[in-house]
KOLTI-463656 format. One record per residue (C-alpha): x, y, z; residue in three letters. Coordinates in steps of 0.05 Angstrom, whole numbers, plus 5000, padded with zeros to 4 digits. Layout:
N
XYZALA...
This chain:
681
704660072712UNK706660642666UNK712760692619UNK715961082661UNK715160662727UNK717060012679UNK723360322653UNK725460562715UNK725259892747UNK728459562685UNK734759932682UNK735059872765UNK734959162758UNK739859102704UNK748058842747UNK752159382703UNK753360012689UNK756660802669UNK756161422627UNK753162012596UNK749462592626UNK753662552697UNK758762102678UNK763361912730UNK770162122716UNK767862662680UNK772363282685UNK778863582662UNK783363092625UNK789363002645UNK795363062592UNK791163602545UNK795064272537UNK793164622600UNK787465032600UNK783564862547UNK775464752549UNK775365342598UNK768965862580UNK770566522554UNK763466802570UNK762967492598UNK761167502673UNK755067682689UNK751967552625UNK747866912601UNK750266402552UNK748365762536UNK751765132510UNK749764442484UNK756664112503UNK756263782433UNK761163812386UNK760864212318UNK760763522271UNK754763192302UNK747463172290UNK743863552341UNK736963472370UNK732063912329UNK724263642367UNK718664162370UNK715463752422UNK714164212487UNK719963882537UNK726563652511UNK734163932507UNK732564552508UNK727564542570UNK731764212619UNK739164602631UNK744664552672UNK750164942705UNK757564832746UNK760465052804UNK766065372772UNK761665852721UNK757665982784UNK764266052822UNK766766592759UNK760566992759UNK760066702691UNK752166482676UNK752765982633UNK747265512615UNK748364792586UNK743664382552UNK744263592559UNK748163352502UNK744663022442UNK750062882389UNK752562162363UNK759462372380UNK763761902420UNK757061532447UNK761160882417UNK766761082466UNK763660662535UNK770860472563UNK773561012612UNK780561042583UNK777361142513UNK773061672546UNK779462042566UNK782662032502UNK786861472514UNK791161912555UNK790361362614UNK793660852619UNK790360262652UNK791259452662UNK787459222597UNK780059132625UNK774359582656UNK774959712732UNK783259632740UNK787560162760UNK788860762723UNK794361332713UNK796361852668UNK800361612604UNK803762412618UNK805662802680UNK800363192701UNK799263782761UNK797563632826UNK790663852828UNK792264262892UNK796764482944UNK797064083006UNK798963303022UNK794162842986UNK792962213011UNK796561802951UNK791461282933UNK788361552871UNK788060992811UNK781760782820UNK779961512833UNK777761612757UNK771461142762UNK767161562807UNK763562192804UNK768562832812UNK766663422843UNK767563992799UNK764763602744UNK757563492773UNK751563862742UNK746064232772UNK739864162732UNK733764642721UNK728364272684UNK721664512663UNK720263712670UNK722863052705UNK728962842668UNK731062132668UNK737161872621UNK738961122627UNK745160842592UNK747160112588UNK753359862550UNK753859072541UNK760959092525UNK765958592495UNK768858002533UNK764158132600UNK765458902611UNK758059222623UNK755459792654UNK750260132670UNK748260772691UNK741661172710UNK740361832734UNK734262232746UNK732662992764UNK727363402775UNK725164152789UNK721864162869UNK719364912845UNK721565402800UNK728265582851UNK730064852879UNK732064212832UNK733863562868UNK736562892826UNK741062302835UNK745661842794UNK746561082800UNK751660682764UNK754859992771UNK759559712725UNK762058972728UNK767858652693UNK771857942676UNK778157602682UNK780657472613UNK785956962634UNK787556422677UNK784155672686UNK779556082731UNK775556272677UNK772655472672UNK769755532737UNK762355492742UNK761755982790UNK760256632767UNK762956962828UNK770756662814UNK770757002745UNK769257692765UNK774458082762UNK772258792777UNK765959202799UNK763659802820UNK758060162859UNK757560992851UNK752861462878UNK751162162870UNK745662562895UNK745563322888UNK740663932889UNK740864562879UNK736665202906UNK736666002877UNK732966522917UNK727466912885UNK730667572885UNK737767132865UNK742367362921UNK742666672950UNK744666072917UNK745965342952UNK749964742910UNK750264032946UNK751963322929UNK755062632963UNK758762272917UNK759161532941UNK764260932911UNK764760192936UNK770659932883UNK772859212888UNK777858802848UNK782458142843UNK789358262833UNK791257702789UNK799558052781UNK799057922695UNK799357392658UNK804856842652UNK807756682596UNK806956022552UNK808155522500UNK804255382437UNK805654732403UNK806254782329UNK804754252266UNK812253902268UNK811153722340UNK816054262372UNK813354822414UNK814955562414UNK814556032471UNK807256422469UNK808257172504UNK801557472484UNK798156852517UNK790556952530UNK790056322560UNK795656282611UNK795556342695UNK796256932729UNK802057202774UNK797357292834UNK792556812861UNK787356942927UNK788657782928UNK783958212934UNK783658962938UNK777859522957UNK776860242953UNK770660642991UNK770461452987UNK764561873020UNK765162572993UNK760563113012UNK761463712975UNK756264462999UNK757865142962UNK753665722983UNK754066472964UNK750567112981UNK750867702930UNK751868362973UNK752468772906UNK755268542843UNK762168892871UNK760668502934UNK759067802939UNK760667172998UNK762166462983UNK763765833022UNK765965193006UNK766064573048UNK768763883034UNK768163303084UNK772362593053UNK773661883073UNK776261413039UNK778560683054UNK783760253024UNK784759543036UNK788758963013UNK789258233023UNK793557723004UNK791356973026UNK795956672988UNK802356972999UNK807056323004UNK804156082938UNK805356822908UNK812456852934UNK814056172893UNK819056262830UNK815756042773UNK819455732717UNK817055902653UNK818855872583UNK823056562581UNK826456312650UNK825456312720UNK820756892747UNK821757122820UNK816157172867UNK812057742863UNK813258162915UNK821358472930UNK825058222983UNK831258393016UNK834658283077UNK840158893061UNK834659413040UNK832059783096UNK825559963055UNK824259193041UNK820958713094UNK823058003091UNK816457603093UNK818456953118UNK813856443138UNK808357023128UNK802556613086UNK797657293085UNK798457993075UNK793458503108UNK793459223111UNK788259773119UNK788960493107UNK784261023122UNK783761663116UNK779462333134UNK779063083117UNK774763643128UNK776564223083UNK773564963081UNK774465573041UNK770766253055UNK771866863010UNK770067392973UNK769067512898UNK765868012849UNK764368352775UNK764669052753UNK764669362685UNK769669782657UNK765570042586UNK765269482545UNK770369102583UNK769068792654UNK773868432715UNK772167972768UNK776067822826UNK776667272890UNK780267312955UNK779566662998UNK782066423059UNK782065593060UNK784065093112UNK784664293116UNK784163853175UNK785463183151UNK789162513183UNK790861803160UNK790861183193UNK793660543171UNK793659843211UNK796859213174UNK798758603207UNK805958273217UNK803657633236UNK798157133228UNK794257593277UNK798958083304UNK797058833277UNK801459493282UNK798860163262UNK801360843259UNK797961543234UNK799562243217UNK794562763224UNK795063563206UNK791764253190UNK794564643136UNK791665413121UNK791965753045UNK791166333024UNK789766572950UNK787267082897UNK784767112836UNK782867622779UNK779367552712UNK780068022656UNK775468082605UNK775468472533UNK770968742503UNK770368212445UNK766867812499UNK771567262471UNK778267382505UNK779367352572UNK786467362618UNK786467122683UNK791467022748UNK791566622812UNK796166582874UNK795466082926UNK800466122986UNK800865493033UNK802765823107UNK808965423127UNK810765233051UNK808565112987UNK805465592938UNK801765642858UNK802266092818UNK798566132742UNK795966532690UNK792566452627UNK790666842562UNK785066602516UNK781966812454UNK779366572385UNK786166492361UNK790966342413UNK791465972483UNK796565982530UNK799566032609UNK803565932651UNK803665532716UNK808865482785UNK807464982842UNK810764772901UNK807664142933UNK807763732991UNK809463002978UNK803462512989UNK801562193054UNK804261533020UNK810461832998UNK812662013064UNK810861473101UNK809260673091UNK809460083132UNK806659363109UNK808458583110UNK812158903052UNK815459543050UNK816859983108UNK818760743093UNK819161463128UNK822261983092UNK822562693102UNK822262973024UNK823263623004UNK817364042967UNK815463802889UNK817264352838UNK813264452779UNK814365032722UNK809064852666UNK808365232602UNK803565132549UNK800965432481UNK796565302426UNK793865602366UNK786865492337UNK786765542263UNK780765512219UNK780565542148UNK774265342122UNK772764612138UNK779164472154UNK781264662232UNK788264522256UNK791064642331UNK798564652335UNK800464622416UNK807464692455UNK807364352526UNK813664502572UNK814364232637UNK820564412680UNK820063792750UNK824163942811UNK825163482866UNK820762922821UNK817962342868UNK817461632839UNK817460942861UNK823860582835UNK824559842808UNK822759562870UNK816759972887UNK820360412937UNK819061172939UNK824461572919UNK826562332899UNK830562532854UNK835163132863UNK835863742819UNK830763862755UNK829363582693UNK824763812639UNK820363422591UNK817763832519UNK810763542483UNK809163812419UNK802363702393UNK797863742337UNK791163692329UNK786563682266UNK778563612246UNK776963582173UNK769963492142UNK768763472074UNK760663292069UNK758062742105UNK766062462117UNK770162682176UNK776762492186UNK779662832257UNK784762642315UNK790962882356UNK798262782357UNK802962832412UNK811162752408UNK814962762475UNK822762942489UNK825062872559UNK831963032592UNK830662402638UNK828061752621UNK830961412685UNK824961602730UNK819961852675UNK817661432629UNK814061712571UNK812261452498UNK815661882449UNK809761842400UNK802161872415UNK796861812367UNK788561852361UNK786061852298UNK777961812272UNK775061672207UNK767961812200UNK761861752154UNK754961992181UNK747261912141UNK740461962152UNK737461312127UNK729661242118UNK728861902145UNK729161742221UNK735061332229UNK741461732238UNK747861362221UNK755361612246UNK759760932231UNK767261022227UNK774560722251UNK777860902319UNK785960862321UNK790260902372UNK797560772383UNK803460942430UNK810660802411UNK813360252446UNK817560382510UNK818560072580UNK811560362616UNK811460342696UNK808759692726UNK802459662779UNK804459402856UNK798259292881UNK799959282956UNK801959992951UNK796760202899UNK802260542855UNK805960462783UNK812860332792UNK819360302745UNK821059702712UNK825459592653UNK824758862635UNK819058912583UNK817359402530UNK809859562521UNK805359862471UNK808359922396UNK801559722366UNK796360122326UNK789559912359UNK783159972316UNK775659912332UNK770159872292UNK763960262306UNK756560532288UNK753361102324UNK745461112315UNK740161572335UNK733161572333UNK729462162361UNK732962132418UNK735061442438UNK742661342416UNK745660682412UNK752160412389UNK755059732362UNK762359652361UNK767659122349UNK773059312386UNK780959022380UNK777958942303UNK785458842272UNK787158282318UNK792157692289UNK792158192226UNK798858382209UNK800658592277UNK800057852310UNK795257682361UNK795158262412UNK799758702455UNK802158922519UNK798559532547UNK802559482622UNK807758972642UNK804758312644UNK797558572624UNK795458432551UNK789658852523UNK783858652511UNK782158132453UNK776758252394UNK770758372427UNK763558612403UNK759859162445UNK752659432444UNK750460022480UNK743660452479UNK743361142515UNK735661332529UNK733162042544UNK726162162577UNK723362942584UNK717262782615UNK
């Protein structure tokens, strides 16, 4: 068997799994000052980028095959006219950073452990016109669309990633790709990630299967073919996700008896019982993704798009009598877990119901045809698009309203768009201006333009956008809603400057967001709209200083809103790094450093699980603690590995943990290993 063959089989028989070359999740992050990260390459021209930041140690082999042999590209540069050519990245930066919300910046929010749901900490765009389906936290841990990469390798490419992490998170990830001929590339990506509970009398069970508390199967496979003379290209992948977790509701609080005898009550308690007992939740999405164009001239070229998505979401509650119980606890009585209400039209009263049951799946086929091009004006050059794109989608839901009695109900539709866009750009081959208009026949519209350059980003962005499927309508053992909302306004403004002097960079950022008819789910879990507009203002900072071998870098967010009522936001947000990197015995490169984090405290939506969606609550405050983890990036050649002790100022100074959601405690002191392994041949 030869090394190749053996490793192959090693990683694929390894129960865990992530990140790296295709990572899943990858993509724009939400929260970041709009626009940034976007490619100011001239259309029509080749680039090339490394996707590596400026403070890490890059890749410098002579061998024959390596970084520099085995490329990439994205729809959207493709899409642009822009040709711009990646390179697989090969720095130590961030390698430490396995977790997904760590990946994102911290700018998710999610329930303390790998594999539970996730949502913005800040209001984001919709990330198009037209009704979505509404179930989207678990959304973030497969492979995205836009983000996948098409490879062109002079040589099979294999990268395989494992991360033991602390307290039972681990995942593991492989992908391979390799050239058919010169014009055709085929490859695949596998990962699986698995994850435990970290509380409850569960976690003494023998049986490995009763501690599990999340896991996750993902699935890409794409290729990618160019024509000889170039006039034809062909992008296609199927993204696949099979997501499955126990609910467990948080953690209950406790007692902890002290030396005199007496007890005290015990909120941050890692060893208590959770909320929820016997619920259990899925998520399945099939995505199949083609884009195809044919270059009539360079003035002159067609392109299609088509999208065909399914998705499933299902719940189950076996438990539900148990789950309804009040519990009495130190801090006083809590009520059962799910609302009730015999005077609120939106609320169902369960009863004698002992399970909960409900199934909700939905479909769309989506499909854009257009036309784009590039001409030069001297130095300068423009490239435009004109598309024409229509969705056909339903949703179908079936839950049950008695032991075995099932209703159902679903809502299907076709909506038509039509847009524009234009790209402007100067002659410095740095700056670029752009526009886009998007019309939705019947309603809705977007509107947005942006100007980049060395020195200054900044845009401008108008939306109006159907509520989700969810939104509108909901019917469960639970909740039962059908309301006829008005279109979501949003007016988003944004800024930054990017100032260099020397070593010392420095980003200064103004984020303005102007909501209009603003959906949310209120303290009970019910959807709601708000009347009228409100505005919320982030200002934003952020820095990268390195001064020899010693980095010191981060970002800084401070929020202001005109209502806190139905937006919750924490006023401050902080990332900060500090960062030594070496070469030691000549081979061995060294990054080790200190992650922090923190969010000011403030009363941060709750999860309801039946729905799938955050909701108000303002009976506990979360957040309010500065997080720190302890890390060491290595590389050797190019096999990068990490060790990290994460939650390393636990029970120092701050006490023994925190809140991250309502009733979810992050994670304790943990230690993590992870090794990232590139083959080019």
């Amino acid at each position: 068997m030869n090394q190749r063959v053996f490793l192959i089989c090693l990683a694929l028989s390894v129960s865990v799994l992530s990140r790296a070359q295709q990572f899943p999740g990858g993509g724009q992050l939400p929260g970041s000052f709009g626009g940034f990260g976007g490619q100011t390459g001239r259309p029509g021209s080749f680039t090339s980028g490394s996707g590596s930041s400026a403070s890490g140690i890059d890749d410098s082999t002579k061998v024959i095959y390596g970084p520099k042999s085995t490329r990439y590209r994205l729809e959207d540069d493709i899409l642009n006219n822009r040709k711009k050519l990646y390179t697989v990245d090969t720095t130590m930066d961030d390698v430490h950073r396995f977790l997904y919300v760590q990946r994102n910046q911290n700018l998710y929010q999610d329930l303390g452990n790998l594999g539970t749901p996730m949502r913005p900490v800040f209001v984001t765009l919709p990330a198009q016109l037209g009704a979505q389906t509404g179930y989207s936290v678990f959304a973030p841990y497969a492979y995205q669309t836009m983000a996948v990469k098409y490879f062109n390798t002079k040589s099979p490419f294999s990268d395989m990633y494992l991360a033991l992490g602390g307290r039972n998170q681990n995942i593991l990830r492989f992908d391979f790709t390799q050239n058919i001929n010169p014009r055709l590339n085929a490859g695949f990506a596998v990962q699986r990630f698995t994850s435990q509970k970290q509380f409850g009398g569960i976690l003494n069970s023998s049986n490995s299967s009763d501690r599990l508390l999340a896991q996750n199967w993902g699935f890409l496979g794409h290729t990618n073919y160019t024509s000889s003379n170039d006039k034809y290209t062909l992008l296609l992948h199927f993204i696949n996700m099979n997501h499955e977790l126990a609910e467990q509701g948080g953690v209950l609080p406790g007692e902890t008896l002290t030396s005199d005898g007496s007890t005290v009550v015990n909120l941050i308690n890692y060893d208590g019982d959770p909320r929820l007992t016997s619920v259990f939740g899925r998520e399945i999405r099939n995505d199949w993704h083609i884009y195809q164009q044919f270059v009539l001239d360079q003035g002159v070229q067609l392109y299609h798009r088509l999208d065909y998505r399914r998705q499933k979401n299902y719940f189950q509650d076996d438990a539900v009598l148990q789950n309804q119980t009040p519990v009495e606890t130190p801090i006083g009585t809590l009520p059962g877990f799910y609302p009730t209400g015999l005077n609120n039209p939106n609320l169902v009263n369960l009863g004698d119901t002992t399970r909960i049951e409900q199934d909700a799946r939905f479909r769309q086929l989506e499909n854009q045809v257009g036309l784009k091009g590039v001409y030069q004006l001297g130095e300068s050059s423009f490239n435009y698009r004109a598309y024409l794109r229509s969705r056909i989608y339903g949703q179908y839901t079936r839950y049950n309203t008695a032991e075995t009695a099932y209703n159902e109900y679903e809502t299907r539709r076709v909506e038509t768009f039509l847009g524009g866009w234009l790209g402007y750009y100067f002659p410095d081959s740095l700056s670029r201006l752009t526009a886009e208009a998007e019309y939705q026949v019947g309603g809705g519209f977007r509107l947005q333009g942006q100007f980049e350059s060395r020195l200054l980003t900044g845009g401008y962005t108008a939306m109006l956008v159907q509520p989700t499927l969810l939104q509108e309508r909901f019917q469960s053992p639970v909740y039962f809603w059908r309301n006829n909302f008005r279109l979501r306004g949003y007016n988003h403004a944004y800024g930054q400057l990017n100032l260099q002097y020397k070593k010392l960079r420095l980003q200064p950022g103004l984020d303005y967001m102007l909501l209009s008819n603003y959906i949310y789910f209120d303290t009970e879990g019910i959807a709601r709209q708000a009347s009228g507009s409100f505005s919320v203002l982030r200002t934003g900072l952020g820095y990268s200083l390195q001064v020899g071998k010693f980095l010191t870098s981060g970002q800084a967010y401070y929020t202001v809103q005109s209502r806190s009522d139905i937006l919750r936001t924490p006023p401050v947000f902080l990332n900060a790094r500090l960062q030594y990197e070496f070469l030691y015995a000549k081979v061995l490169y060294i990054q080790t450093g200190i992650d922090l984090h923190y969010k000011s405290a403030y009363f941060a939506d709750a999860y309801m699980p039946v729905t799938q969606q955050f909701y108000l609550q303002n009976r506990q405050r979360v957040e309010g603690y500065l997080l720190a983890d302890v890390y060491a990036n290595l590389r050797v050649n190019r096999t990068r590995l990490f060790i990290k002790l994460t939650h390393a100022n636990q029970g120092l100074l701050q006490g023994d943990g925190y809140f991250v959601a309502p009733d979810f405690l992050q994670m304790r002191r943990g230690f993590a290993f992870g090794v990232d392994w590139y083959l080019f041949d």
